[in-house]
N, C-alpha and C positions, 0 to 999 in steps of 0.2 A: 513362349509363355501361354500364347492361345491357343496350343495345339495341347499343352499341357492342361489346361483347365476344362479344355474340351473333352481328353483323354479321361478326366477324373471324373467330371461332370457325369460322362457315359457310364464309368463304372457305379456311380452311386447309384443312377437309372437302373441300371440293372440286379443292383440290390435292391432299390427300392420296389422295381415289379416282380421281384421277383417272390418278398413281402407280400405283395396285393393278393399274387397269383395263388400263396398259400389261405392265407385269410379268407379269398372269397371258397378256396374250394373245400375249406375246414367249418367254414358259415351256417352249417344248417343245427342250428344248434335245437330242433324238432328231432333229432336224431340221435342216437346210443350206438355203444358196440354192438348190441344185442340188436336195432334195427338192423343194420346193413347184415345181419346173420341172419333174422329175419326174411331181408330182400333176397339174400343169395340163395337159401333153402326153397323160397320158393322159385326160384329160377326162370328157366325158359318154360318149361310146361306146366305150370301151377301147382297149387295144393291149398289142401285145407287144414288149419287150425290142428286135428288130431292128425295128421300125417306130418307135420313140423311137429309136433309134441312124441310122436312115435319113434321119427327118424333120432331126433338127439335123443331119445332114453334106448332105443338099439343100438346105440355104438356109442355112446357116453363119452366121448372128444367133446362136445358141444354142447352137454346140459349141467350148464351152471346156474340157471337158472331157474325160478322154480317155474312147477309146473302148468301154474294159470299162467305164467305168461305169454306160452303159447296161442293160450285165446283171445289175452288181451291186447298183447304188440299187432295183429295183425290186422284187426280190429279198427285198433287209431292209424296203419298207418295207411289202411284206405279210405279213412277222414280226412287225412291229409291229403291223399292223393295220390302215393305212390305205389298203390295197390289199386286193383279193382276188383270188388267183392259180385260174386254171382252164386245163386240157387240152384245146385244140381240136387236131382235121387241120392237119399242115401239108401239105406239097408232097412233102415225104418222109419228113417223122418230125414227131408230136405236137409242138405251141408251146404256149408257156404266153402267155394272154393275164390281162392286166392289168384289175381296174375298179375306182372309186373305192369306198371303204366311206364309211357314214356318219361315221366317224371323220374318216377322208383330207378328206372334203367341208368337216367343221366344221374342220379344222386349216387347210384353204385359206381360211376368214372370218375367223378367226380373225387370218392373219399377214397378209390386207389391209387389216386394220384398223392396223396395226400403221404406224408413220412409215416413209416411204421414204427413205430415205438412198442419196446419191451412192454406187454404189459402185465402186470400182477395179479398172478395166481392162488387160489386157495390151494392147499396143499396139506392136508394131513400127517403125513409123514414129516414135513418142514414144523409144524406147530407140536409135534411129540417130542422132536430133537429140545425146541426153545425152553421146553418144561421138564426136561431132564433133570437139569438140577436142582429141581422142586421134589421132583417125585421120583427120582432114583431110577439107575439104568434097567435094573433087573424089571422094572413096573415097566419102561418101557420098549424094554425087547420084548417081554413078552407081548405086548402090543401089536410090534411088528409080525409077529409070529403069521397071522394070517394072512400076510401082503403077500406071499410066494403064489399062493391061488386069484388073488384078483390080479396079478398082473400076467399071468397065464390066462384067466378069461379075455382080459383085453389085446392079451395077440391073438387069441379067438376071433375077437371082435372086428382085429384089424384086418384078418385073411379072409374074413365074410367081407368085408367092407370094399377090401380090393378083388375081391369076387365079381360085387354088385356094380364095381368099377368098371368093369369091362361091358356094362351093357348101356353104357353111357358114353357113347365115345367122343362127342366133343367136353367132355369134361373129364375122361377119364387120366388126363396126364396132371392135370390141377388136381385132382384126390389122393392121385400116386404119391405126388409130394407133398401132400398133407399127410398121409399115413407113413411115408417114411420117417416124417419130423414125429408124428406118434409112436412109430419103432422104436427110434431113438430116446427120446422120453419114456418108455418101458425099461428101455437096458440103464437107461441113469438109477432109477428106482430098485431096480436088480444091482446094480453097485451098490448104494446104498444100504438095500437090504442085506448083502454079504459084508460088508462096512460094521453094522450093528451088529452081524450075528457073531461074528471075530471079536468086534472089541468091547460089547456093552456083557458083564455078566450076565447071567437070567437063572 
């Protein structure tokens, strides 16, 4: 009986830290998705404010967000600490450039350790389907009509991307399989788009 209770006892231990173990490293509740994308763009060798605002509008994987908030996340989160802001030359007037602190660094181990959870996307194509049978399939295939071209720019986008990939080579095997999960996501949209063009009149 007391090896048995000792046996149960251990396993609730171990659910219960293992409880703590998420909660504390889930705890920084200072912090968004859009922070830790924030910390990670600016990486090992820093940046400023319009080079995180540049990088997600040239490959458009990552700007979901609008465009002051480029200036503004980076901003607070070296109020908080986990950036450290400095005055270099710019082109015509002083930039503030960005670099991790040792805080920013343990908060990015911290929230990888943490469960990935599916999360939810905006999606254009998904919210045209939902209204279909409001406003009739012919109104939206032709809709679709112009997605054949943006999803050809964004395999553009992805073969510059794994271009720019290779001059980065402690990060370039983490981008590879970012931009194959964005290959993949192209060809879903390319079904889809052959999906509508087959079965929705126009």
């Amino acid at each position: 009986m007391a090896s048995y209770m000792s046996g149960l006892l251990g396993k609730l231990w171990n659910v219960v830290s293992y409880k703590l173990r998420i909660t504390v490293l889930s705890s920084r509740d200072d912090l968004t998705l859009f922070s830790y994308e924030t910390l990670a763009l600016v990486g090992r060798g820093g940046a400023g404010a319009h080079d995180l605002r540049r990088i997600a509008k040239r490959d458009r994987f990552l700007a979901w967000a609008g465009e002051s908030q480029y200036y503004v996340e980076p901003k607070r989160l070296a109020k908080l600490g986990y950036l450290e802001a400095r005055k270099e030359p710019g082109k015509t007037r002083e930039r503030t450039v960005y670099t991790l602190t040792e805080k920013g660094l343990e908060a990015l181990r911290e929230w990888a350790r943490t469960p990935v959870e599916f999360t939810p996307f905006k999606s254009d194509a998904l919210l045209r389907l939902l209204a279909a049978d409001l406003v009739g399939e012919e109104a939206v295939g032709e809709g679709f009509t112009g997605l054949r071209d943006d999803l050809e720019d964004m395999r553009g986008r992805v073969r510059d991307a794994a271009e720019r990939a290779k001059t980065l080579p402690h990060r370039e095997k983490y981008l590879n399989l970012g931009l194959d999960f964005v290959d993949g996501l192209i060809e879903l949209y390319e079904e889809l788009l052959e999906k509508v063009e087959r079965d929705f009149s126009t």
